[in-house]
Residue frames as a rotation matrix with the C-alpha (Angstrom) as fourth column:
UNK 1
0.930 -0.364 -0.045 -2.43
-0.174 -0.330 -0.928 87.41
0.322 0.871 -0.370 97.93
UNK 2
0.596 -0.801 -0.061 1.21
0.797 0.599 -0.077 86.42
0.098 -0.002 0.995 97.59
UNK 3
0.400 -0.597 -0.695 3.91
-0.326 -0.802 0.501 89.05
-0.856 0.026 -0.516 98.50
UNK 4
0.828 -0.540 -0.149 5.98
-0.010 0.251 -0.968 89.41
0.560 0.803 0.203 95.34
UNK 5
0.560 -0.808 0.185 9.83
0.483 0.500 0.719 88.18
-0.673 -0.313 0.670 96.56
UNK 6
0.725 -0.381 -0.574 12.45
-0.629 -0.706 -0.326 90.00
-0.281 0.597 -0.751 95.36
UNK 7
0.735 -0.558 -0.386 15.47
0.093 0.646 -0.757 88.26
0.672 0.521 0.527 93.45
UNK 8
-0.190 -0.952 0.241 18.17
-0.264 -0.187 -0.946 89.38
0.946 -0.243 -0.216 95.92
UNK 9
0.477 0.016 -0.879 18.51
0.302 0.936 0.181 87.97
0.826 -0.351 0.441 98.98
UNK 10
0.908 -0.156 0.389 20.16
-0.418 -0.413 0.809 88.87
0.034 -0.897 -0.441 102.35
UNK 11
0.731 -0.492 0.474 22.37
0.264 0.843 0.468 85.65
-0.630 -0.217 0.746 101.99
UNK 12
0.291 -0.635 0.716 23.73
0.949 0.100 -0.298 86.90
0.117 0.766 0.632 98.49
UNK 13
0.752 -0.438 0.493 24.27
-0.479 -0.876 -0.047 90.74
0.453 -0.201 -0.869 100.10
UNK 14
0.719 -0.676 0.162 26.17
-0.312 -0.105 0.944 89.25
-0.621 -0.729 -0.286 102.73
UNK 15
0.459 -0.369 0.808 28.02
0.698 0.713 -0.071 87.05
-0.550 0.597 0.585 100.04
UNK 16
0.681 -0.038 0.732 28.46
0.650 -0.431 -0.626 90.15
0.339 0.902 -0.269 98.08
UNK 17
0.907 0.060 0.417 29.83
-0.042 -0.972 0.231 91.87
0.419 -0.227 -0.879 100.66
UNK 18
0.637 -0.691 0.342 32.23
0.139 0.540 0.830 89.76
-0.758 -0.481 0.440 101.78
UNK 19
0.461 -0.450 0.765 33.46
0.884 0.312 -0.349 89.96
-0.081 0.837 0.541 98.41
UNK 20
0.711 -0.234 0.663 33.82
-0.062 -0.960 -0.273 93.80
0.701 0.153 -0.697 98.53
UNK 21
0.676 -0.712 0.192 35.69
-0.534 -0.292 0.794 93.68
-0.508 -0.639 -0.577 101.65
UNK 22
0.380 -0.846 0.374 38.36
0.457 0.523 0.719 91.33
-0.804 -0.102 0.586 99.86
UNK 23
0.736 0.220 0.640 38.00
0.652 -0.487 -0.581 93.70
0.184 0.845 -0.502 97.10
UNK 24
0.803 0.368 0.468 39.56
0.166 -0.894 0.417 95.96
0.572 -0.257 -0.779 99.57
UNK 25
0.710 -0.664 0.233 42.04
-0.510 -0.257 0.821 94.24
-0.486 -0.702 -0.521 101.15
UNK 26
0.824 0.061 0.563 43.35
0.464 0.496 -0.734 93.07
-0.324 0.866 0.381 97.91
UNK 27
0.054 -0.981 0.186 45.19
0.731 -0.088 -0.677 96.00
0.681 0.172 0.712 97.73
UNK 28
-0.544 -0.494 -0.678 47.10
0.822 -0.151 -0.549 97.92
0.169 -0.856 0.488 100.74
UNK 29
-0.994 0.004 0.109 46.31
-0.003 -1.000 0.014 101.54
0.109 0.014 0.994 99.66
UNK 30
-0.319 0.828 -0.460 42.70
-0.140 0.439 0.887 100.24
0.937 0.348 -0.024 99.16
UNK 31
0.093 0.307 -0.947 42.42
0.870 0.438 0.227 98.68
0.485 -0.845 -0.226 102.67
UNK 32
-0.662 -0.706 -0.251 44.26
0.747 -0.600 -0.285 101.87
0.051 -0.376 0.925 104.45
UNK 33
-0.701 0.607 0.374 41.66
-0.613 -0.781 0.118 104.34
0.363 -0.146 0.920 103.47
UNK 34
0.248 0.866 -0.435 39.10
0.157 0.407 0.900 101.96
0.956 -0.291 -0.035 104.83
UNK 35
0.069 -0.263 -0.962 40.48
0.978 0.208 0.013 101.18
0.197 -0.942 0.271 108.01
UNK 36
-0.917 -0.382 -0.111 41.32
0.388 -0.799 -0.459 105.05
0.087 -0.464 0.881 108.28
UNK 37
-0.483 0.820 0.308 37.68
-0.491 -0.544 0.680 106.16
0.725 0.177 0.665 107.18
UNK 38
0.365 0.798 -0.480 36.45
-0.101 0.547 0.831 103.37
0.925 -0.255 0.281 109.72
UNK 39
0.203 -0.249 0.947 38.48
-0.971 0.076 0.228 104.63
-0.129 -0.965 -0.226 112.80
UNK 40
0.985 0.161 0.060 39.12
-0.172 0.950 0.262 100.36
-0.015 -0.269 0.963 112.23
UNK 41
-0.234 -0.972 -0.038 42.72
-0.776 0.163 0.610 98.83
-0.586 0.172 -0.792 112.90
UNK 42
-0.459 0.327 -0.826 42.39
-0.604 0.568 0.560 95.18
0.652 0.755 -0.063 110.63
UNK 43
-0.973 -0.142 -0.184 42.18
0.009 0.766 -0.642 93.02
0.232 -0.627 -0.744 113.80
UNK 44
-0.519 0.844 -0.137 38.67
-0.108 -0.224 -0.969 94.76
-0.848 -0.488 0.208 114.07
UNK 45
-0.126 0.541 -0.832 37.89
-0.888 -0.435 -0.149 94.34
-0.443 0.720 0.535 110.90
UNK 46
-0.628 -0.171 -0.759 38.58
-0.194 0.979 -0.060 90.49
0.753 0.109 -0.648 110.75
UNK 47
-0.867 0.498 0.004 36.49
0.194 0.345 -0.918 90.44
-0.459 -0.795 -0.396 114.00
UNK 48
-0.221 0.803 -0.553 33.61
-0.633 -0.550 -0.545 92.24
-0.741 0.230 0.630 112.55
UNK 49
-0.912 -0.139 -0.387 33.66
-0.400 0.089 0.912 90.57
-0.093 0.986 -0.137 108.99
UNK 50
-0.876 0.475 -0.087 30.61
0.474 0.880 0.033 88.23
0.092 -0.013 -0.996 110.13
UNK 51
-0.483 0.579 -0.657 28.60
0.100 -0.708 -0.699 91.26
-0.870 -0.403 0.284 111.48
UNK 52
-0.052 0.293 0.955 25.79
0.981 -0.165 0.104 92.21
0.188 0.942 -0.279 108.54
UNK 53
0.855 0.262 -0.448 25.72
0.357 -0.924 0.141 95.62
-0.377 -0.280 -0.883 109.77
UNK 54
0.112 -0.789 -0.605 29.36
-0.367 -0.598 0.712 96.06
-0.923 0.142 -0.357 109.27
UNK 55
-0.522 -0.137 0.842 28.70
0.670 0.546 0.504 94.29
-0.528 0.827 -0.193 105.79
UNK 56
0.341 0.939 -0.046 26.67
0.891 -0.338 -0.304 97.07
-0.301 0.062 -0.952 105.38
UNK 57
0.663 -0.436 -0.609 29.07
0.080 -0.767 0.637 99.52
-0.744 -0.471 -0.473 106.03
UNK 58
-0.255 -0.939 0.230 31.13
0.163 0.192 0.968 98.02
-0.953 0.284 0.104 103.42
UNK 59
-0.199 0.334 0.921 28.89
0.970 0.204 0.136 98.22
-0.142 0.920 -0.365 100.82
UNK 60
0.892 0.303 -0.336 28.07
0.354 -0.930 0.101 101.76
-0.282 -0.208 -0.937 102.01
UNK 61
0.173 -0.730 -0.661 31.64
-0.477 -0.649 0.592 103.05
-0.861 0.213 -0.461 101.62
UNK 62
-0.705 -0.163 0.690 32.03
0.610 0.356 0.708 101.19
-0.361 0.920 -0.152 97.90
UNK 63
0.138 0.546 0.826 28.81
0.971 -0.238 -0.006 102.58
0.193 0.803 -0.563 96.49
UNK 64
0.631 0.125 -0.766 30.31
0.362 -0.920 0.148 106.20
-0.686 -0.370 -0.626 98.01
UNK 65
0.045 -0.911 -0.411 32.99
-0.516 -0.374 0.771 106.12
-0.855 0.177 -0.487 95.89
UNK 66
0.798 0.262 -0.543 32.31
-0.555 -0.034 -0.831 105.84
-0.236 0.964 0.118 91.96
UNK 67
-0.199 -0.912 -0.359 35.63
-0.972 0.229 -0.045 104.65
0.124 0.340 -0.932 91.17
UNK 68
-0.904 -0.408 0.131 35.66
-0.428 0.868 -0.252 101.66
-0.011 -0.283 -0.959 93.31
UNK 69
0.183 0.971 0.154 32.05
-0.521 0.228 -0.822 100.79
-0.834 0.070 0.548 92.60
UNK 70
0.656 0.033 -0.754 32.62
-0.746 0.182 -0.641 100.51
0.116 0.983 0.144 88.83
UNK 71
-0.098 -0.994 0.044 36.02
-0.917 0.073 -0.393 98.73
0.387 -0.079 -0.918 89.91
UNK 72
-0.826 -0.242 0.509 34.76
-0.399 0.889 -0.224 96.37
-0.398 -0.388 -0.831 91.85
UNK 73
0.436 0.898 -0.061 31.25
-0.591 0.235 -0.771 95.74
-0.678 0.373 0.633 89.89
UNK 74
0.394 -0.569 -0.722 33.87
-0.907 -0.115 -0.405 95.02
0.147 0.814 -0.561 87.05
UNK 75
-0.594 -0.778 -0.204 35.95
-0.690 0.623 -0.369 92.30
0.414 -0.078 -0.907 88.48
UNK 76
-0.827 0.502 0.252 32.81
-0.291 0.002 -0.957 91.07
-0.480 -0.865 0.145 89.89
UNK 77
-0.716 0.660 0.226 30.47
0.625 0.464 0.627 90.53
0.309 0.591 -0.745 86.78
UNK 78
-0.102 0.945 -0.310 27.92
0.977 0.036 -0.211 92.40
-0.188 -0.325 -0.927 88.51
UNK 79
0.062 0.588 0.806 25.65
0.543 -0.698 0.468 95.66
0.838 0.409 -0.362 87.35
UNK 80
-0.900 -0.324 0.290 26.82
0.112 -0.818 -0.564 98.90
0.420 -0.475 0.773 89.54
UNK 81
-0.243 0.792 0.560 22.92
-0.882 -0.420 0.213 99.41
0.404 -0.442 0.801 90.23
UNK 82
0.220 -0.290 -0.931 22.97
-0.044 0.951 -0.306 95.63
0.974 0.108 0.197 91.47
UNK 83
-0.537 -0.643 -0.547 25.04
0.632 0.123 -0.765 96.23
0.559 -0.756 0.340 93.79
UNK 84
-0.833 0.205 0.514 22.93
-0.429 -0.826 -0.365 99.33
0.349 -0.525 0.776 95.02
UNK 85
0.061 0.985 -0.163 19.84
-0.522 0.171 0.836 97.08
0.851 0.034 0.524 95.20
UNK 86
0.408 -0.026 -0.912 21.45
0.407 0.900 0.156 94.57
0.817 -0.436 0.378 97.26
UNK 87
-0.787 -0.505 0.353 22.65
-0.086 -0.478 -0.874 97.16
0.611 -0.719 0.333 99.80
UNK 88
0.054 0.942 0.330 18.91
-0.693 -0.203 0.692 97.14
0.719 -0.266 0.642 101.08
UNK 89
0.393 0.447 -0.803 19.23
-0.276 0.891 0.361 93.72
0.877 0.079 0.474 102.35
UNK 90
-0.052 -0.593 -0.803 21.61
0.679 0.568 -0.464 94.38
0.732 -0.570 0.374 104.78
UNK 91
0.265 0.468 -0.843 21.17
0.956 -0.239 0.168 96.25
-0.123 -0.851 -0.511 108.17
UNK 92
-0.427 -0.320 -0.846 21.78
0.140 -0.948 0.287 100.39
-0.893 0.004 0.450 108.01
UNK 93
-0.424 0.053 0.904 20.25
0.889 0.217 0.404 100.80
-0.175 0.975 -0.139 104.71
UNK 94
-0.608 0.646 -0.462 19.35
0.064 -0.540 -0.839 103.91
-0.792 -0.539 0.287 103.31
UNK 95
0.217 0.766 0.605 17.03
0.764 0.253 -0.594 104.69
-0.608 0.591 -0.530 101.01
UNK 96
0.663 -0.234 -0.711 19.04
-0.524 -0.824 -0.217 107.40
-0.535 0.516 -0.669 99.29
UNK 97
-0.493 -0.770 0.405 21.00
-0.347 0.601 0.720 104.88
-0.798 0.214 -0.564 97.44
């Protein structure tokens, strides 16, 4: 028997995530609480950016925070629960999402 394949992808989390993080540094106040919630300065966050764990992370602090979910689903085209599937794909997942 065939496994059944999901539509999402690992490639299109990371893809997605990348997208959140420019989501983020888009605008100052945006970035600022990241970097402050993530103990990160940017220089560590530009290092990291490639990391799928810390892509993880990013998607993890977006889907914490209703606002910027909807906010960035929005500008994004993409379905809020979307975005929660495609958190799976990337290392740290939990399953309370």
């Amino acid at each position: 028997m065939k496994p059944v394949s999901s539509p999402e992808s690992a490639e299109e989390a990371e893809i997605i995530a990348l997208n959140a993080l420019g989501f983020l540094a888009s605008e100052p106040e945006r970035l600022q609480r990241f970097m402050d919630l993530a103990g990160m300065p940017v220089e560590a966050i530009r290092a990291n950016a490639a990391d799928t764990a810390f892509l993880g992370g990013v998607l993890d602090y977006i889907l914490s925070d209703q606002t910027l979910l909807l906010m960035f689903a929005e500008e994004h085209g993409l379905k809020p629960e979307h975005i929660v599937r495609i958190r799976r794909k990337l290392p740290g997942a939990s399953l309370d999402f």
